[in-house]
Structures are given as structure tokens and as C-alpha cells.
N, C-alpha and C positions, 0 to 999 in steps of 0.2 A: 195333852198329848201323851206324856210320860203314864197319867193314869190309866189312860184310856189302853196304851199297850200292856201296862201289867195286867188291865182285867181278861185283855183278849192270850195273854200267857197264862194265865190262873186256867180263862175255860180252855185253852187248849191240854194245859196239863189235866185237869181234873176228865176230860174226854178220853186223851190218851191211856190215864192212867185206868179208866172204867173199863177199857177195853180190857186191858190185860191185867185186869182185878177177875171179870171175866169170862176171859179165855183160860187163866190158870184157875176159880177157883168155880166155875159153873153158873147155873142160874143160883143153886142155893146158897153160893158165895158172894154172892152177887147183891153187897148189901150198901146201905150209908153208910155205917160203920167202914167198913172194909175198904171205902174206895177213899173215906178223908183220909182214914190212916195211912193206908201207901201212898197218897198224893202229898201228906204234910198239909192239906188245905182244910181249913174248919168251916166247919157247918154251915156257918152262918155264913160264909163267902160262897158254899154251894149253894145254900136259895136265893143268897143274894142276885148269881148269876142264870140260877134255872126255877127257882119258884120252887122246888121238889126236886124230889130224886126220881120222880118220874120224868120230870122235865128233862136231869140228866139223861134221864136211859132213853127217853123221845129225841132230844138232840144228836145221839151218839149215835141212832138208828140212823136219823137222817143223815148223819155224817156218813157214816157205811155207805148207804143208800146212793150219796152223790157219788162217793168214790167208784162204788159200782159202774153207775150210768156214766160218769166219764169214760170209763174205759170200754161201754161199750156204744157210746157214741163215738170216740174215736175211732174203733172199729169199723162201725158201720158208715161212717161219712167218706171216708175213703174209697169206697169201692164204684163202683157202675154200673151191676147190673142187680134187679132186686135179687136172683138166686146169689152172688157171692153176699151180699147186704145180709143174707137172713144168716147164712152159713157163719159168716164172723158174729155177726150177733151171736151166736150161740156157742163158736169157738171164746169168745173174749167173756162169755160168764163164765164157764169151765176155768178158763183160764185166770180169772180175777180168783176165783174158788180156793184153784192150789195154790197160788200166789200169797193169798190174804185170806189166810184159812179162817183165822182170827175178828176178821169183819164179816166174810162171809155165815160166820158159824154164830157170832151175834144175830146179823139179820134172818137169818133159817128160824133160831130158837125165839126170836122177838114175836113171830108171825103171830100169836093167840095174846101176846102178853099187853097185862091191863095198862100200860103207858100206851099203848098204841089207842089204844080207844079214847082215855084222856084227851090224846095229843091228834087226833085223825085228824080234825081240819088242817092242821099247821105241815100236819107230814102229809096228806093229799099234795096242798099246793106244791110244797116242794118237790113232793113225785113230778106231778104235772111241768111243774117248770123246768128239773132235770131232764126231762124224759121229750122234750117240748125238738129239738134237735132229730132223735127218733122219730116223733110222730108224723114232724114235716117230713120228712125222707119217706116213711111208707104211706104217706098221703100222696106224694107224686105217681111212685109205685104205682098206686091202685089207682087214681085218673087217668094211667097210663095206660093200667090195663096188664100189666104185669105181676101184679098180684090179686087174687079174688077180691073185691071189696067188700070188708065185714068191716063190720063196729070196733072201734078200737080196742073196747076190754074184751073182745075175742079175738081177735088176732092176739092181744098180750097171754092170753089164756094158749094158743096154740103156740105161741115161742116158746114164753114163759116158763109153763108151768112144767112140759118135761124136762128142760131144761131144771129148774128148780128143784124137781124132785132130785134127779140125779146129785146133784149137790148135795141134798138134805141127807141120801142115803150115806153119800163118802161121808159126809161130815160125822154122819151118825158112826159109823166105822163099824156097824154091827151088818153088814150088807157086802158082800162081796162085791163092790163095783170098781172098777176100774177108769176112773176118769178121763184118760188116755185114749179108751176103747170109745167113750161115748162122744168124746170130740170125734171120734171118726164115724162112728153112727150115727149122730143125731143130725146136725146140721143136712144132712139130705134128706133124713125123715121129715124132718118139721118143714123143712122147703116144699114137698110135696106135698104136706096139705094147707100152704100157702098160693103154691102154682097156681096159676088159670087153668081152667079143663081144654 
């Protein structure tokens, strides 16, 4: 028992500290090297617990990734009608964004990166199972009849991806966007091409 909580303190430390290895020092800082050192944790304890430093940067992703969809499954299970549903969905990314610029600004820059492809089946499921709350909700939705019924990875494409962009651009900070403004634009655009005609 005792072991078994030092290992799950090791990976949380060595998670926690990967983040903000970085968030402060970028992707090109973003090394093995760089995260045992500020974690105090050796090497051999990081494959021990992830097999690779990819397996790191695959788990941390996933980690982001859950914390995300928590917060926008909280969001959206609260509500009642599918138009407030889509609208908080896309308030509570925004809002995870500024919040957790830091998780948010890993997951944005991980998008291409080659641990994602290593690690795809393991971070699919876990998408799907995170994401599993969401899907049932806009599966009602659309047997209802209140929202058009598309395929799921197009409806995540029509929530999703402006939403996502906009993030990508703050985070980039080379984009004048205003995150503020987009929580007030988008959640009715993106509704609109969810509506029923």
C-alpha cells in the first residue's frame, strides 16, 4: 500500500512537473533531461512508470485532455435545452483555455506531436471514455430531434474545431484575439449550424 502510493506520487509529481517544464521552457525545452532534473526523479523511475518519455508526454496529454472534458462535461450535463448544452460547451473550453492556459497550451502544441501517434490507441480510448457523458447527451439531442443528426466526429468538428482554433490562436499570442469576445460570438454561431432547419 505504502509503495504503491509513493509510485502514484512519483507519476504525479513527474506529470505535474512536465507540465510546467513545458509551459516555462517550450516544446524545445521540453526534454528528459530537463523534466528528471526539476522533478528530482531518475530516469530510471520515469520508464519505470511510463516506458519512455513519450509515454510521459502521452499520459500528460491524456491528463490535460481529462481535465478538459471534465470541465466541459460539467458544463454541459447541467443544462436542458440542446441550444444552452452547445453554448456552455463552448463557453467552458474558452474558459478552461484562460483558466489553464498551461494544459490548454500543451494540448493545442501536442496536436502533430510524434507521442500522439505512438500512444493513439491508449489516448483514443481514453478520449472516448472521457468524452462518453458528452456523446450520450447529444445522442438524446438528436433522437429528439433538436439537433441535426450527423456523425459524431462531425458534430466534434462543428463544436470543436472553431472553438479550438480560437484557443490555438490566444495561446499563440501572435493573433489579436480576444477570448472574451469569442465566448460571446461563438456559442451562437456554432449552435446555428447544429440547429434543426
Amino acid at each position: 500500500m505504502v509503495k504503491q502510493q509513493r509510485g502514484e506520487a512519483t507519476v504525479d509529481l513527474l506529470l505535474t512537473t512536465a507540465l510546467r517544464v513545458y509551459a516555462e521552457s517550450g516544446q524545445q525545452g521540453f526534454t528528459v533531461n530537463a523534466v528528471t532534473a526539476a522533478s528530482g526523479v531518475s530516469l530510471g523511475s520515469l520508464y519505470h512508470h511510463f516506458g519512455s518519455f513519450d509515454g510521459l508526454a502521452a499520459a500528460l496529454y491524456t491528463r490535460c485532455m481529462g481535465r478538459l472534458f471534465e470541465e466541459l462535461t460539467r458544463a454541459v450535463v447541467r443544462t436542458r435545452t440542446a441550444r444552452t448544452g452547445v453554448r456552455a460547451l463552448v463557453r467552458a473550453y474558452l474558459r478552461f483555455t484562460q483558466e489553464h492556459r498551461d494544459a490548454a497550451l500543451f494540448l493545442h502544441a501536442s496536436a502533430y506531436a510524434g507521442y500522439l501517434a505512438v500512444h493513439a490507441e491508449e489516448i483514443r480510448a481514453a478520449k472516448e471514455s472521457q468524452l462518453a457523458d458528452i456523446t450520450a447527451w447529444m445522442g438524446t439531442r438528436m433522437a429528439k430531434g433538436e439537433i441535426v443528426p450527423l456523425p459524431g466526429p462531425l458534430v466534434e468538428v462543428l463544436v470543436m474545431g472553431p472553438v479550438a482554433e480560437a484557443a490555438r490562436r490566444w495561446l499563440a499570442s501572435t493573433y489579436d484575439l480576444d477570448l472574451d469576445e469569442a465566448a460571446r460570438a461563438l456559442p451562437d454561431a456554432i449552435w446555428r449550424s447544429l440547429a434543426p432547419a
